[in-house]
C-alpha positions in Angstrom: 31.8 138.4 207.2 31.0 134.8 205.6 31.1 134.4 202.1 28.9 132.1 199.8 31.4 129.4 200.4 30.8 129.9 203.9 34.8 131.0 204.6 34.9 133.4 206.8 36.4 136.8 205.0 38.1 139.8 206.5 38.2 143.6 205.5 41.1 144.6 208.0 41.7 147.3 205.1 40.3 150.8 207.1 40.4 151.7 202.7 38.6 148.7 201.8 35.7 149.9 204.7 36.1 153.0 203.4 35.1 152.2 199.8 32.2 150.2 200.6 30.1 152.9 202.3 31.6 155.3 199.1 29.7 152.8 196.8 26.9 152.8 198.9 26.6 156.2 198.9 27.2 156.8 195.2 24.5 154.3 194.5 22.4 156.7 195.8 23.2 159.2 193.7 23.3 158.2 190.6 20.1 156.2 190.9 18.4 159.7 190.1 20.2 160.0 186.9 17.9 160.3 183.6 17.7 157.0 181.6 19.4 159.2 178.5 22.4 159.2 180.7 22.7 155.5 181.5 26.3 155.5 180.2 27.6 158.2 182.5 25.5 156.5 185.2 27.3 153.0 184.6 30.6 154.2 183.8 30.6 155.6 187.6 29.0 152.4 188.9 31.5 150.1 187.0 34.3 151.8 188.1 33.6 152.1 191.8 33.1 147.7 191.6 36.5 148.0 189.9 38.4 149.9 192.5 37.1 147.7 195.2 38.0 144.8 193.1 41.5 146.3 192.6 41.9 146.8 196.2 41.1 143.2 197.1 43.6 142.0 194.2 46.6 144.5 195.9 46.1 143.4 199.3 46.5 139.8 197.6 49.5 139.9 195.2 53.6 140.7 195.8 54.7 144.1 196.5 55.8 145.2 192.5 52.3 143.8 191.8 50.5 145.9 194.5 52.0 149.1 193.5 50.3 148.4 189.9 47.3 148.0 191.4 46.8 150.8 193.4 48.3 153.2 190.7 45.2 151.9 189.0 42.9 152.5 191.8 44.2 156.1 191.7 43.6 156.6 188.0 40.4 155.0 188.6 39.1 157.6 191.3 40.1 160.4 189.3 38.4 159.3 186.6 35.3 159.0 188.8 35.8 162.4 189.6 35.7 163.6 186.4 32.5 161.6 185.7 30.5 163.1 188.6 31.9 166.7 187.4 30.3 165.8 183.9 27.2 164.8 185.9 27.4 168.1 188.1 27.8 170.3 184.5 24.2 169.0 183.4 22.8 169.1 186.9 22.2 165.4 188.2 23.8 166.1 191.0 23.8 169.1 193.5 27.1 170.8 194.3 26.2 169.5 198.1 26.5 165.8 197.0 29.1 166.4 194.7 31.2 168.1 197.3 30.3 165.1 199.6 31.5 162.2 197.3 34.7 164.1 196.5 35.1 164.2 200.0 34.8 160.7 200.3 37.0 159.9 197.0 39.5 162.4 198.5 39.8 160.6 202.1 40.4 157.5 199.8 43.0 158.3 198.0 44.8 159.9 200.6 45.0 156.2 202.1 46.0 154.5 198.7 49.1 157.4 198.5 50.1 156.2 202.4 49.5 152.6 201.5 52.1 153.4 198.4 54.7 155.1 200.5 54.4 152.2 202.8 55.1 149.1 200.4 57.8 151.6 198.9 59.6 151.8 202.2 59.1 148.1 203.2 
């Protein structure tokens, strides 16, 4: 992939891939969300841009630094979760998406706790 300063970028981060269709997906979803809810709706959207941003700053900075980061990338994605739960409570979401996200949130952070355990044995 090129960037606007035409340097070429690459996402050899399976997680990184991984979060990008996540957003994708989740933009989906919560496009459908009333306009009464358009805090719930941008607190989800927010923090997805963060945890990709977060991920790009770990794979960047020393190891003590990277741990930080992706501690915060998990405390992000459960904090997601707990947004889409709110969102499944007043119905602006089926339990089909829900479950389908989640899913997606879940493989996710299953690669952030093996990326932990791997800087913590390097």
């Amino acid at each position: 992939m090129i960037n606007i300063w035409g340097v070429y970028m690459k996402d050899n981060l399976i997680i990184i891939s991984n979060m990008k269709k996540t957003i994708l997906y989740l933009d989906k979803v919560v496009k459908n969300f009333p306009n009464n809810e358009r805090i719930l709706k941008d607190k989800i959207c927010n923090s997805m841009y963060e945890i990709l941003e977060c991920m790009y700053m770990a794979n960047e900075v020393s190891n003590y630094n990277r741990i930080l980061y992706q501690k915060k990338i998990i405390s992000k994605i459960k904090m997601i979760d707990f947004y889409l739960k709110i969102s499944l409570d007043k119905k602006y979401i089926s339990y089909k998406r829900y479950q389908k996200v989640c899913n997606h949130l879940f493989d996710n952070l299953k690669l952030i706790y093996g990326w932990i355990r791997y800087e913590k044995v390097s």
